[in-house]
Backbone atoms as SQL, in Angstrom:
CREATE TABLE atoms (id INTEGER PRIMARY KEY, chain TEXT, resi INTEGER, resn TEXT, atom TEXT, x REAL, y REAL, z REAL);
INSERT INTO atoms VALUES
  (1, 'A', 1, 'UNK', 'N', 0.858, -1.169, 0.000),
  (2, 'A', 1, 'UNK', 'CA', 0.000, 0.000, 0.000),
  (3, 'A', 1, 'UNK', 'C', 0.910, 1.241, 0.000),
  (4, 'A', 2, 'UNK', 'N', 0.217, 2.329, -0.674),
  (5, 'A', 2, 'UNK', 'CA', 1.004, 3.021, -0.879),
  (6, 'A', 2, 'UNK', 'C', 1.299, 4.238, 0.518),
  (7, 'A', 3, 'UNK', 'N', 2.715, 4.765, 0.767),
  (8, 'A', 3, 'UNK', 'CA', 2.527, 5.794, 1.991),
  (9, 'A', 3, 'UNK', 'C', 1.341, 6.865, 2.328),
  (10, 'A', 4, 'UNK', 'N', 0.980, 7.283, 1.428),
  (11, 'A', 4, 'UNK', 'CA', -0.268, 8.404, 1.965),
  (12, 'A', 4, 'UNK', 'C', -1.226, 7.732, 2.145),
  (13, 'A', 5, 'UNK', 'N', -1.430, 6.302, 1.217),
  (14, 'A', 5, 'UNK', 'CA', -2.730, 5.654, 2.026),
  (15, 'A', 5, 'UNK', 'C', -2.502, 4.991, 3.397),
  (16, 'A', 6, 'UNK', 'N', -1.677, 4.525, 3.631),
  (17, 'A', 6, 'UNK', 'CA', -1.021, 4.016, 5.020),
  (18, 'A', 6, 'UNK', 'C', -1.314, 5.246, 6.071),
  (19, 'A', 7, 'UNK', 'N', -0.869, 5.817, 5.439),
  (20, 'A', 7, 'UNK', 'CA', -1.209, 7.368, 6.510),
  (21, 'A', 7, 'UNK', 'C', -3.226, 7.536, 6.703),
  (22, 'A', 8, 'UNK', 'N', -3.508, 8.115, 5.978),
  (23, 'A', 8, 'UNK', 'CA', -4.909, 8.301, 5.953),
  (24, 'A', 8, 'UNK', 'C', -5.592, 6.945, 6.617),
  (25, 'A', 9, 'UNK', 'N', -5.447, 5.668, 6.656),
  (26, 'A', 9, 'UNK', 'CA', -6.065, 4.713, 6.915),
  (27, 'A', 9, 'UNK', 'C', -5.640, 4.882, 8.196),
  (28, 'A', 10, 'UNK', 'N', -4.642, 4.711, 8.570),
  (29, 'A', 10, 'UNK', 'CA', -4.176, 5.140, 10.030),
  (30, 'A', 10, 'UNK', 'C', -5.129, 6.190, 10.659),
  (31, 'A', 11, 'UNK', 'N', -5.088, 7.621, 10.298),
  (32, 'A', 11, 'UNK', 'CA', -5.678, 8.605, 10.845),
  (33, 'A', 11, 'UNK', 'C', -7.117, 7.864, 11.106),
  (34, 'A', 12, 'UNK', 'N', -7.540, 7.336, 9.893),
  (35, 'A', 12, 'UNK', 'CA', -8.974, 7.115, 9.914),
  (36, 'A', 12, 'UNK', 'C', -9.167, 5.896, 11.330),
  (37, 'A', 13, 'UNK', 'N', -8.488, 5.281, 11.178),
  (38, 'A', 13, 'UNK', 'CA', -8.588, 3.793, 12.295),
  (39, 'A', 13, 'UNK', 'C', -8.137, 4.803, 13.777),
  (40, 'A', 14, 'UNK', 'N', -7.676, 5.505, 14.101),
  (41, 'A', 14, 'UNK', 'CA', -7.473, 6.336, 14.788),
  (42, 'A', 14, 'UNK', 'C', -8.356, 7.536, 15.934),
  (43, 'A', 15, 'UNK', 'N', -9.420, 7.754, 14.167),
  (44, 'A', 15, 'UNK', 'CA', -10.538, 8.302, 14.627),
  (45, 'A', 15, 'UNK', 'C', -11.132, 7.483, 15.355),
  (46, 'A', 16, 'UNK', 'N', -11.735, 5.892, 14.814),
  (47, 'A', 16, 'UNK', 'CA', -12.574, 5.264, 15.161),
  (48, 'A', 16, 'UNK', 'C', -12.572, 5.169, 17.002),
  (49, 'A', 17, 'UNK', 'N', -10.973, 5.029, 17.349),
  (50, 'A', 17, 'UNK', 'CA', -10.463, 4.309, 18.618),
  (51, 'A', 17, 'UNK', 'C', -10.881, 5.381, 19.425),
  (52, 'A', 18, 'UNK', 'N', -9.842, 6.382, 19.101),
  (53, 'A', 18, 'UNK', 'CA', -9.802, 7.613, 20.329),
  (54, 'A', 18, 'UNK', 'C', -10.639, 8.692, 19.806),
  (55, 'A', 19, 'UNK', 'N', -10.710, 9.722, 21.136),
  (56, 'A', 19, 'UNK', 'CA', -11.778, 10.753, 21.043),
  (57, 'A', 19, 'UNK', 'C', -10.704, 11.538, 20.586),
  (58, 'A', 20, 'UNK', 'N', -11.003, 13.068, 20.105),
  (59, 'A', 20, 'UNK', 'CA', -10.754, 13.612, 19.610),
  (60, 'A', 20, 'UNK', 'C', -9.909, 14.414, 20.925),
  (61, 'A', 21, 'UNK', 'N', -9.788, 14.550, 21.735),
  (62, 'A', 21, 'UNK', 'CA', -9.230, 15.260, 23.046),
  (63, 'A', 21, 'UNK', 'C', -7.539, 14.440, 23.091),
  (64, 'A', 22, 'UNK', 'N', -8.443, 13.210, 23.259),
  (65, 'A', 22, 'UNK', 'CA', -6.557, 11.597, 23.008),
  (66, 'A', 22, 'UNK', 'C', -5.803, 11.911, 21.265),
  (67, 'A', 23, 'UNK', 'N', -6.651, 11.939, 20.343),
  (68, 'A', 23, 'UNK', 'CA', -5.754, 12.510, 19.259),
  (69, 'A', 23, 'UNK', 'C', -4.875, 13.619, 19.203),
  (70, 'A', 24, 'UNK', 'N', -5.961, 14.671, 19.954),
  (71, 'A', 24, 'UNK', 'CA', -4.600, 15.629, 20.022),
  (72, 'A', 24, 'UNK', 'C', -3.786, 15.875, 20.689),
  (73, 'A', 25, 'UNK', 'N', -3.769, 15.197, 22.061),
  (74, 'A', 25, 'UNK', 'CA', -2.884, 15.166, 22.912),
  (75, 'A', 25, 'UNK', 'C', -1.782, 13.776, 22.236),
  (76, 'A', 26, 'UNK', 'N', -2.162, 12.795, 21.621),
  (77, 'A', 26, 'UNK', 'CA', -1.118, 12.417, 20.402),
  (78, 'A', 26, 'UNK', 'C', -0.301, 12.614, 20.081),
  (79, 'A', 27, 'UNK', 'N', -0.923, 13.960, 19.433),
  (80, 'A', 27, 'UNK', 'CA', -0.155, 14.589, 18.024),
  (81, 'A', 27, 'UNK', 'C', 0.609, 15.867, 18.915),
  (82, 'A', 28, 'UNK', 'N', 0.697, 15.573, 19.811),
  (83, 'A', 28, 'UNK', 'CA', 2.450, 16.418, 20.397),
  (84, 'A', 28, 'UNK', 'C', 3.095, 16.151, 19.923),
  (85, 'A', 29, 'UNK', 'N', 3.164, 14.197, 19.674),
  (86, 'A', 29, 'UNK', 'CA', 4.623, 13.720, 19.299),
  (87, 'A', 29, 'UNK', 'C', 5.034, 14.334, 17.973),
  (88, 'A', 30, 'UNK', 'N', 3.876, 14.483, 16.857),
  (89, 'A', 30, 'UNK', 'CA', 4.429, 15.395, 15.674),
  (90, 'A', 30, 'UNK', 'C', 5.119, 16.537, 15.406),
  (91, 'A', 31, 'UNK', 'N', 5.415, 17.361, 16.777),
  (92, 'A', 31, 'UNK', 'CA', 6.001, 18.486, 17.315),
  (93, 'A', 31, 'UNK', 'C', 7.664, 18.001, 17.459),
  (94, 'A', 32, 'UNK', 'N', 7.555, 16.833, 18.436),
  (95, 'A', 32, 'UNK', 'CA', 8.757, 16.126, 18.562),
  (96, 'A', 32, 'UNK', 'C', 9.407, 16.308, 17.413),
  (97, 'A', 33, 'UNK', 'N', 9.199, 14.795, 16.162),
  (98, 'A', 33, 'UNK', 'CA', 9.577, 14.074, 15.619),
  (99, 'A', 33, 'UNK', 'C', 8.276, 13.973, 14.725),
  (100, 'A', 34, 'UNK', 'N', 8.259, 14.330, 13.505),
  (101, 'A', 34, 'UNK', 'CA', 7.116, 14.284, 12.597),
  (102, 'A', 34, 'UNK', 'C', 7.625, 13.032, 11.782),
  (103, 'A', 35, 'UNK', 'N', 8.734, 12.377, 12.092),
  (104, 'A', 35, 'UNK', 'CA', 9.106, 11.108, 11.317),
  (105, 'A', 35, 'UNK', 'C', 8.524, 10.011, 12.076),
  (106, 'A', 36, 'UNK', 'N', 8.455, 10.410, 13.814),
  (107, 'A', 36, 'UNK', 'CA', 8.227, 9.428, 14.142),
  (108, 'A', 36, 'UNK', 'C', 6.978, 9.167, 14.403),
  (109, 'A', 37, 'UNK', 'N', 5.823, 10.401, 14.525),
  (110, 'A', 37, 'UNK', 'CA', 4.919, 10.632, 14.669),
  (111, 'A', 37, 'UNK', 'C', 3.947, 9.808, 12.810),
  (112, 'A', 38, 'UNK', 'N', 4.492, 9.938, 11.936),
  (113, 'A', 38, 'UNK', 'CA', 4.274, 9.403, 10.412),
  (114, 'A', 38, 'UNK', 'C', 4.442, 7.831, 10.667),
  (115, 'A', 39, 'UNK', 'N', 4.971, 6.981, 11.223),
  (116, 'A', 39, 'UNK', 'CA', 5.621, 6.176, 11.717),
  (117, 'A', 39, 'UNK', 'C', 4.776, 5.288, 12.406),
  (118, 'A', 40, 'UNK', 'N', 4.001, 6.033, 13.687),
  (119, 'A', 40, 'UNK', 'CA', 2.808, 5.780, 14.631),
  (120, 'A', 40, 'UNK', 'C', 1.671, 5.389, 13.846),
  (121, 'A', 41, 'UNK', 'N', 1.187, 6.941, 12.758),
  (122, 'A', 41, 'UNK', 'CA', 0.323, 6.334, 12.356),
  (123, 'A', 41, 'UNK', 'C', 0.255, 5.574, 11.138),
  (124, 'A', 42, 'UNK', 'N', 0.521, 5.020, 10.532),
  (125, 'A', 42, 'UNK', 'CA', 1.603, 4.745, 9.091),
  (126, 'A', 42, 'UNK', 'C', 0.943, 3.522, 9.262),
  (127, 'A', 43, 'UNK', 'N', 2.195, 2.748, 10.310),
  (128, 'A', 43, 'UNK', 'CA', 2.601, 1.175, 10.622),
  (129, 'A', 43, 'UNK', 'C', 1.682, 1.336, 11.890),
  (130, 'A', 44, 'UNK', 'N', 1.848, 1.799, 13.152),
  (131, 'A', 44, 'UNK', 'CA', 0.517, 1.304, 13.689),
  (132, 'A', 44, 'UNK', 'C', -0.577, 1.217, 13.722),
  (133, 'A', 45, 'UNK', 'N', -1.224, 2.377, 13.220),
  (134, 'A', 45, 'UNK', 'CA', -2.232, 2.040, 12.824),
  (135, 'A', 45, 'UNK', 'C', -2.932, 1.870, 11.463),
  (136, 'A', 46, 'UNK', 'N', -2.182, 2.764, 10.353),
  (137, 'A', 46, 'UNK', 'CA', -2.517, 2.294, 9.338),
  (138, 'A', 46, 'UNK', 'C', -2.542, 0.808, 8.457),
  (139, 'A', 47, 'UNK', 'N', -0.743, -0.204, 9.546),
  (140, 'A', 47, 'UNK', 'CA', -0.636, -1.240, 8.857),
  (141, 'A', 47, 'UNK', 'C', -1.597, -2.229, 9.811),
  (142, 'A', 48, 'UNK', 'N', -0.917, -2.082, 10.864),
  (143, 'A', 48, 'UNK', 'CA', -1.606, -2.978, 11.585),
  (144, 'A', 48, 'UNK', 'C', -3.141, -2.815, 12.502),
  (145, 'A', 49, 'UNK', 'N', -3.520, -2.097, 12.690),
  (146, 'A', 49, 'UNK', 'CA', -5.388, -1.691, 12.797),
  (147, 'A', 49, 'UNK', 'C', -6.029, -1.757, 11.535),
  (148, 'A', 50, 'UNK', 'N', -6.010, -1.694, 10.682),
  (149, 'A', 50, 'UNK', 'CA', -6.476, -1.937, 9.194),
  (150, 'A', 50, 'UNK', 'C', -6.375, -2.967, 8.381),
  (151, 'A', 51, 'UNK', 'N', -5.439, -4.537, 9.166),
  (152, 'A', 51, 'UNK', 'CA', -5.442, -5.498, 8.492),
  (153, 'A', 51, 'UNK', 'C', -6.560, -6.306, 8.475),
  (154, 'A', 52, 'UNK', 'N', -7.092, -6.836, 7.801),
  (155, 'A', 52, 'UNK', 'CA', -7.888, -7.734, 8.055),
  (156, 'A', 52, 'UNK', 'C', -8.016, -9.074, 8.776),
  (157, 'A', 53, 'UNK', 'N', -8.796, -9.533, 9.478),
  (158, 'A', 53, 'UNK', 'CA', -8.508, -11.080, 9.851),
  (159, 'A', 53, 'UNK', 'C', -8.876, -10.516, 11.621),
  (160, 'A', 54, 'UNK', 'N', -9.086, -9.317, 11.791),
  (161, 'A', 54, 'UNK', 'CA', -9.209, -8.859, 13.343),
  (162, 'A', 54, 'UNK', 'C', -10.385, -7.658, 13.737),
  (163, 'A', 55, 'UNK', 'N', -11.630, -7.838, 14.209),
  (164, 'A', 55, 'UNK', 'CA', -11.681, -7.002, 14.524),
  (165, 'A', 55, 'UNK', 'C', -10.686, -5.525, 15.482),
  (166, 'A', 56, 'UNK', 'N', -11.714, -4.283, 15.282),
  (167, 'A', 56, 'UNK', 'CA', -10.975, -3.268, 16.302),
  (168, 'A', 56, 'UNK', 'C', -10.855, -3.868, 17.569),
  (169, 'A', 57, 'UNK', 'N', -11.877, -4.539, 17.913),
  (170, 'A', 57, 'UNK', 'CA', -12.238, -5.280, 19.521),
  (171, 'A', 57, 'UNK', 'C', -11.646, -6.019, 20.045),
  (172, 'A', 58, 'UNK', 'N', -11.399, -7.113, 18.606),
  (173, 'A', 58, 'UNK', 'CA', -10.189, -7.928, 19.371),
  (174, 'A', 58, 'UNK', 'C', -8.570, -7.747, 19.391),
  (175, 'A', 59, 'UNK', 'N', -8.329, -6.782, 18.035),
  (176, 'A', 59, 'UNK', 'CA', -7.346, -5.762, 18.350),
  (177, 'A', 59, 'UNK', 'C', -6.894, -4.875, 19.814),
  (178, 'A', 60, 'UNK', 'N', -8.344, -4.325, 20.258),
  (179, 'A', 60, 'UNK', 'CA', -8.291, -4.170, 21.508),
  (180, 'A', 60, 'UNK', 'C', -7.926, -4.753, 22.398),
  (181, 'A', 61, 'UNK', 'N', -8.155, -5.956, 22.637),
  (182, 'A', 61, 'UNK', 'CA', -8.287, -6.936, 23.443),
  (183, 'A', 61, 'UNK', 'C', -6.804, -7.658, 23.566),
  (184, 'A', 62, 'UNK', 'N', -6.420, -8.065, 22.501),
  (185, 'A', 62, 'UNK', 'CA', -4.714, -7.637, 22.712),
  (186, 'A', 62, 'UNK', 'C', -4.287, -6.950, 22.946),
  (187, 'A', 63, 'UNK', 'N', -4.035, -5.512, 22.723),
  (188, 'A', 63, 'UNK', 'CA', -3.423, -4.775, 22.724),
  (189, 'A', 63, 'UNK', 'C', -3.207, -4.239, 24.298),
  (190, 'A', 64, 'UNK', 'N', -4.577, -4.507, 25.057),
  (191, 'A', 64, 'UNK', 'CA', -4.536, -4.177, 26.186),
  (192, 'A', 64, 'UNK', 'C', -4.152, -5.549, 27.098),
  (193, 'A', 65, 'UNK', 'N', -3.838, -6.488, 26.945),
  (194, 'A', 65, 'UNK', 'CA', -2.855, -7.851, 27.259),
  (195, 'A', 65, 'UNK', 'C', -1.899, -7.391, 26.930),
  (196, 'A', 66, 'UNK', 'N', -1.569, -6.857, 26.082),
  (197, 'A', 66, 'UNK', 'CA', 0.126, -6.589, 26.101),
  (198, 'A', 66, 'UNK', 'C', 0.673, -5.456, 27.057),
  (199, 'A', 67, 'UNK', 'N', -0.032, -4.515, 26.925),
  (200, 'A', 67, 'UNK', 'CA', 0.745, -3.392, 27.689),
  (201, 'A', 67, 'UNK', 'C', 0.439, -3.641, 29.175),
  (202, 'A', 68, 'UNK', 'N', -0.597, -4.657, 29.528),
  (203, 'A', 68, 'UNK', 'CA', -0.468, -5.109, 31.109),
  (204, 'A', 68, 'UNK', 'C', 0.733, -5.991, 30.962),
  (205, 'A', 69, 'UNK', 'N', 0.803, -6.652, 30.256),
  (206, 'A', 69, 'UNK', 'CA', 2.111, -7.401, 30.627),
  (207, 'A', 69, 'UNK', 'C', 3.493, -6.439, 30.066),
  (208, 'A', 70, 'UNK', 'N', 3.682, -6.000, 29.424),
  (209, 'A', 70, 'UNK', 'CA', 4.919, -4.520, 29.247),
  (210, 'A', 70, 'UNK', 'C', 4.403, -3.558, 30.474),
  (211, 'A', 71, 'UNK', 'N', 3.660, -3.448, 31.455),
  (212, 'A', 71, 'UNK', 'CA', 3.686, -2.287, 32.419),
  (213, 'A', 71, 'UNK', 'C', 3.577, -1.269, 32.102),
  (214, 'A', 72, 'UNK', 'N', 2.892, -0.900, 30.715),
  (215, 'A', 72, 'UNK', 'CA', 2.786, 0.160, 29.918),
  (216, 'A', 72, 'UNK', 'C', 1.689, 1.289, 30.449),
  (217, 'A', 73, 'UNK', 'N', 1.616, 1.429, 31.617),
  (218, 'A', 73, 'UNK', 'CA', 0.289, 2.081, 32.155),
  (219, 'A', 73, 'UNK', 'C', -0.530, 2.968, 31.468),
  (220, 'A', 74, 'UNK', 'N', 0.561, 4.174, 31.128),
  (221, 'A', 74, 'UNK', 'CA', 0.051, 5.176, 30.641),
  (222, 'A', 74, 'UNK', 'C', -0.640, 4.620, 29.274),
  (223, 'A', 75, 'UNK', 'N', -0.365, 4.132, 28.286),
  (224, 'A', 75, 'UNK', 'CA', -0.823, 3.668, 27.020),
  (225, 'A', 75, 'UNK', 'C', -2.267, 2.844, 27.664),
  (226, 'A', 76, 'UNK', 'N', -2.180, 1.793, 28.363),
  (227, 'A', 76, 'UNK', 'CA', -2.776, 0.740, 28.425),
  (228, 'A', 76, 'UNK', 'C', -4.358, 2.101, 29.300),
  (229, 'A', 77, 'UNK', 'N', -4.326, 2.933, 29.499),
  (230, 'A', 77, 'UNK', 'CA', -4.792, 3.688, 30.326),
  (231, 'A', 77, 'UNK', 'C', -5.741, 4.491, 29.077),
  (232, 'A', 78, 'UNK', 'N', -4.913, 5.262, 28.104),
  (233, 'A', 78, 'UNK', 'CA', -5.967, 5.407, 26.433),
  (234, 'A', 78, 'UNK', 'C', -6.387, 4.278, 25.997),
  (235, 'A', 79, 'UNK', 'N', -5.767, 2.559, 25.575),
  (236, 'A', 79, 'UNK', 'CA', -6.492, 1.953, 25.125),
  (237, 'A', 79, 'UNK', 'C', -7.576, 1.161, 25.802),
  (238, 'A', 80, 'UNK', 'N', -7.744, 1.640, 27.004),
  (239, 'A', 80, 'UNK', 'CA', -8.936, 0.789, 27.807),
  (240, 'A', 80, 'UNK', 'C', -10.350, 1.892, 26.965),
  (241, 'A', 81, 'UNK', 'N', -9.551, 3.171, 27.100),
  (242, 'A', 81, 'UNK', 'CA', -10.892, 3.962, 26.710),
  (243, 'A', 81, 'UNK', 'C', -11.106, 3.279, 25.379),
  (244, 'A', 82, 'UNK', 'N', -10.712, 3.210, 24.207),
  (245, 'A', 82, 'UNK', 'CA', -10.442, 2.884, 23.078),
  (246, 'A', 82, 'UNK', 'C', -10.948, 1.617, 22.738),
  (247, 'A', 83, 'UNK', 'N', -10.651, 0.428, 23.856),
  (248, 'A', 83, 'UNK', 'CA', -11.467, -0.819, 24.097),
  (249, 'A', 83, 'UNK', 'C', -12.565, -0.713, 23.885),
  (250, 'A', 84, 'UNK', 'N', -13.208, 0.783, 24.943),
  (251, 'A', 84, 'UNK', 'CA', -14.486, 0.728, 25.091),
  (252, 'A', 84, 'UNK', 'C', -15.490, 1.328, 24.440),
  (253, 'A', 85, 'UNK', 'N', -14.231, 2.050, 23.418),
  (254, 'A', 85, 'UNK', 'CA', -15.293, 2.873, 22.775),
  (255, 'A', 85, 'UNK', 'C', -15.593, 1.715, 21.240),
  (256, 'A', 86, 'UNK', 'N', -14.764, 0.802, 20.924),
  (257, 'A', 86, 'UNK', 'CA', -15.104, -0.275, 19.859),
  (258, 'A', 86, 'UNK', 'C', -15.618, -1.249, 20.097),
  (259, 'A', 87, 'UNK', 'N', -16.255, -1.526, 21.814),
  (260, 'A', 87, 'UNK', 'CA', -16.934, -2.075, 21.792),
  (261, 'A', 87, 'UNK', 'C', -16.746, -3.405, 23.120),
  (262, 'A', 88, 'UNK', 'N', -15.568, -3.510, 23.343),
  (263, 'A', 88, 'UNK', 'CA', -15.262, -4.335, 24.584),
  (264, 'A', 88, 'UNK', 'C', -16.413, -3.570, 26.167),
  (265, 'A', 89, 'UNK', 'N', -16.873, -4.905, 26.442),
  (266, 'A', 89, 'UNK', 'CA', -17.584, -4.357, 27.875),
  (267, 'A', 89, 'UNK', 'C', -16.675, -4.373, 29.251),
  (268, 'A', 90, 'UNK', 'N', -17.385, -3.901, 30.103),
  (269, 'A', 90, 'UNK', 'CA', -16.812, -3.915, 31.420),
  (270, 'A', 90, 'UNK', 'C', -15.744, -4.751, 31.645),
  (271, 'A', 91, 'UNK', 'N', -17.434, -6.264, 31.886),
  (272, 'A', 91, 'UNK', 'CA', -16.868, -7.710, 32.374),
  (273, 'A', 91, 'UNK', 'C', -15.873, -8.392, 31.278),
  (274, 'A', 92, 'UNK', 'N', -15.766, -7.992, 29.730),
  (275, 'A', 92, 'UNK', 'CA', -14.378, -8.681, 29.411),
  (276, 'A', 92, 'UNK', 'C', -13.346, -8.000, 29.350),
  (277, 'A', 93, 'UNK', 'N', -12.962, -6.213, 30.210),
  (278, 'A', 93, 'UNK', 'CA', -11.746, -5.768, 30.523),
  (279, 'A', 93, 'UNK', 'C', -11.301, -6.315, 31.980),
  (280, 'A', 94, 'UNK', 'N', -12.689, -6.779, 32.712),
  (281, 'A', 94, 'UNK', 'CA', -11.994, -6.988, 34.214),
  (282, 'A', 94, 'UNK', 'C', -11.687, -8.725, 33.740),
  (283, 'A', 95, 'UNK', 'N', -12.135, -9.262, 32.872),
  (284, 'A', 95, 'UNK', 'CA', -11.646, -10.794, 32.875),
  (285, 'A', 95, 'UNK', 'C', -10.347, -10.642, 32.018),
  (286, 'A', 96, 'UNK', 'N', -10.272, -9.697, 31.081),
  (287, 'A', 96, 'UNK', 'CA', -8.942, -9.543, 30.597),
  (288, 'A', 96, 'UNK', 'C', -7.701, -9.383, 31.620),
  (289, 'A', 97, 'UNK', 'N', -7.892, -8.628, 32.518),
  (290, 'A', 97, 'UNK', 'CA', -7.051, -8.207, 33.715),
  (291, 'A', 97, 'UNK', 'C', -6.908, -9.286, 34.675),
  (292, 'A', 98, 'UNK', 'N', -8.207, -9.905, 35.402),
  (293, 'A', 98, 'UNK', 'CA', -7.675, -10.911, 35.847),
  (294, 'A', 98, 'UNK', 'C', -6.686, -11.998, 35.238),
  (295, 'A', 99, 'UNK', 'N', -6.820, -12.510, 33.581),
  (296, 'A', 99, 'UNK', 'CA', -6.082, -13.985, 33.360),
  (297, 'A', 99, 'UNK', 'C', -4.916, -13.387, 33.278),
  (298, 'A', 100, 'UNK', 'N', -4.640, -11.795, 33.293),
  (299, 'A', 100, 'UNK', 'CA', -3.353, -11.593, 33.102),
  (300, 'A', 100, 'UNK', 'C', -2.758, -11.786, 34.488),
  (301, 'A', 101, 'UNK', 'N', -3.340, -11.707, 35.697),
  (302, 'A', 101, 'UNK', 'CA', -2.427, -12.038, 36.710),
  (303, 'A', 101, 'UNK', 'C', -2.320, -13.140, 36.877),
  (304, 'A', 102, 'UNK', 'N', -2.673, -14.284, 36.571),
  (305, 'A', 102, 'UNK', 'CA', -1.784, -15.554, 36.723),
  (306, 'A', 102, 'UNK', 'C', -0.394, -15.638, 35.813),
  (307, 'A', 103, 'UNK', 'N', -0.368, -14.709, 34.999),
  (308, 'A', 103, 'UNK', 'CA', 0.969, -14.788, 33.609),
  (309, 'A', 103, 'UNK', 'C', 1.867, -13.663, 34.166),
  (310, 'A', 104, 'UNK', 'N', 1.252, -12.160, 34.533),
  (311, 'A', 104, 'UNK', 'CA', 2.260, -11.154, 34.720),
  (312, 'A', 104, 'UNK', 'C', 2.410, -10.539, 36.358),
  (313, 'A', 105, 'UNK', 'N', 1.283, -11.536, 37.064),
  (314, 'A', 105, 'UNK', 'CA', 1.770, -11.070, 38.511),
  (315, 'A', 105, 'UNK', 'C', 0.700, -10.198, 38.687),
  (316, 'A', 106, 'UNK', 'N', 0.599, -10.336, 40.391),
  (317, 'A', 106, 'UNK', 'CA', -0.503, -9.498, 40.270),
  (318, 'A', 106, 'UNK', 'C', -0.318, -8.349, 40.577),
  (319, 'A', 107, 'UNK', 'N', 0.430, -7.536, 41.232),
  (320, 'A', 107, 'UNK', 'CA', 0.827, -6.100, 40.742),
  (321, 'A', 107, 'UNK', 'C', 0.911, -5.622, 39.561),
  (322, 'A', 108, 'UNK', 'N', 1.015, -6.289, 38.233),
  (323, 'A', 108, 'UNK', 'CA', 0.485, -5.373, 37.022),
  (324, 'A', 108, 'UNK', 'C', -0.937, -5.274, 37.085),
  (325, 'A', 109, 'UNK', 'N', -1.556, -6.596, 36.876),
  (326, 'A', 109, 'UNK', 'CA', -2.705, -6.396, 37.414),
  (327, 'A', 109, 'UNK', 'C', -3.636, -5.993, 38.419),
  (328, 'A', 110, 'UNK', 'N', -3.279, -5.617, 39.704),
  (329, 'A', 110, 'UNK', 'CA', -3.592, -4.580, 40.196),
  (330, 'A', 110, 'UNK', 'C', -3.624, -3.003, 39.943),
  (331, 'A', 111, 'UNK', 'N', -2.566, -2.653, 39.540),
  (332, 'A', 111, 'UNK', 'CA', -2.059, -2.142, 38.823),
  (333, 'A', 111, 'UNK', 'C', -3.637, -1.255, 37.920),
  (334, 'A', 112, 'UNK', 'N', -3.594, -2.300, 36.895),
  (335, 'A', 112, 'UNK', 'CA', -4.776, -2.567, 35.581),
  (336, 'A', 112, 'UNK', 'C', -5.964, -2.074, 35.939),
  (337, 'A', 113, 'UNK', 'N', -6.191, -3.100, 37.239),
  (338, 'A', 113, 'UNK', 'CA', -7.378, -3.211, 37.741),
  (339, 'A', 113, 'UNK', 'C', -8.104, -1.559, 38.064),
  (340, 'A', 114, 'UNK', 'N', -7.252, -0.709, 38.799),
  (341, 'A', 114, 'UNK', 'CA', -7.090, 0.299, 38.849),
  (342, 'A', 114, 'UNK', 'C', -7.283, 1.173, 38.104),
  (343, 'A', 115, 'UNK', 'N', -6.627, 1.239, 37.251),
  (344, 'A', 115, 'UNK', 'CA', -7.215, 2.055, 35.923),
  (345, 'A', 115, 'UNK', 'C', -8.478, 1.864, 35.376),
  (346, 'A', 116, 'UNK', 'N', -8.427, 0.691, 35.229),
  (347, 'A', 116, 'UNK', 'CA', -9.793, 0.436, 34.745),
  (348, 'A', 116, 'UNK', 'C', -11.189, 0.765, 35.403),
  (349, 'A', 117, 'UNK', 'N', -10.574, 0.911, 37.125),
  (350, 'A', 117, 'UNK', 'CA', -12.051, 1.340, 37.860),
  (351, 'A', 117, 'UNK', 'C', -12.150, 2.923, 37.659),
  (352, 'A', 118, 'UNK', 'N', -11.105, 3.510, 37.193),
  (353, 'A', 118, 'UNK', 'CA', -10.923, 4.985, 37.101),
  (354, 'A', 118, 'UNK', 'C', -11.911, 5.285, 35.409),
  (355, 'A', 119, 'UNK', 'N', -11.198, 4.733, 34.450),
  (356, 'A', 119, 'UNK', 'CA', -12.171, 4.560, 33.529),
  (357, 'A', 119, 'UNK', 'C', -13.469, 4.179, 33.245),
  (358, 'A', 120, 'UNK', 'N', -13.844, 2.979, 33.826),
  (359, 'A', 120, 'UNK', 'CA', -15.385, 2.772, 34.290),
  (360, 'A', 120, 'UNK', 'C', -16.295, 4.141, 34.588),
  (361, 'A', 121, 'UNK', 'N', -15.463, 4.750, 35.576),
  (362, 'A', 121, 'UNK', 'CA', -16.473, 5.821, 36.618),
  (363, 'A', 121, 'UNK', 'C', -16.624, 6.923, 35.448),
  (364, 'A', 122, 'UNK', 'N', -15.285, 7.306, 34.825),
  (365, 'A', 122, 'UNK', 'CA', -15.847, 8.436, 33.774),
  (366, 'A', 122, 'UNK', 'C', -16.515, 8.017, 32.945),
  (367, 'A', 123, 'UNK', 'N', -16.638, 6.988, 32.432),
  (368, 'A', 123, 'UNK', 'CA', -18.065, 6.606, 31.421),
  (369, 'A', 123, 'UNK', 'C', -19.603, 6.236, 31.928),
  (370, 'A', 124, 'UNK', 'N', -19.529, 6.347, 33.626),
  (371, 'A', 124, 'UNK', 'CA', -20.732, 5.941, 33.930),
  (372, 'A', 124, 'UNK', 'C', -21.951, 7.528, 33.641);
């Protein structure tokens, strides 16, 4: 695919996830590093949120298994919103969080757990 469509598909898969408040707080990094910021959305989300064979949801649903197990708080903290806005419920972010503490310990998952009750409350 060609780079500007990689780009645009990105932006667009982008829209879908985050609100418009998380995009632009984002797009600081384009201030940084506009190579690396092209980069973000390019290959992450343009290559890989746009492949086929996955929903956004279950995209989600990894994505937020991984960064509990990388300790990635801050990230894992936008994609819970992002989970929830494509469609993951409550009960499969708190069952996501639990099977991760038998694999990453339960201080990440506490950790998780945490965030996630923080996120819950602003969407109630």
């Amino acid at each position: 695919m060609e780079n500007n469509k990689r780009y645009e598909y990105g932006l667009h898969a982008m829209e879908e996830l985050f609100s418009q408040e998380v995009r632009t707080g984002m797009e600081g990094i384009k201030k940084i590093s506009p190579d690396f910021w092209e980069m973000i959305v390019s290959f992450g989300f343009g290559d890989l949120y746009t492949r086929e064979g996955l929903s956004l949801k279950e995209r989600e649903f990894i994505t937020l298994t991984s960064l509990i197990t990388q300790g990635a708080f801050e990230q894992f903290k936008v994609h819970l919103q992002a989970a929830l806005n494509v469609g993951l419920t409550k009960d499969e972010i708190i069952e996501i969080i639990i099977q991760c503490a038998g694999y990453v310990g339960f201080p990440k998952a506490v950790q998780a757990m945490g965030i996630a009750g923080e996120i819950f409350a602003k969407n109630e």
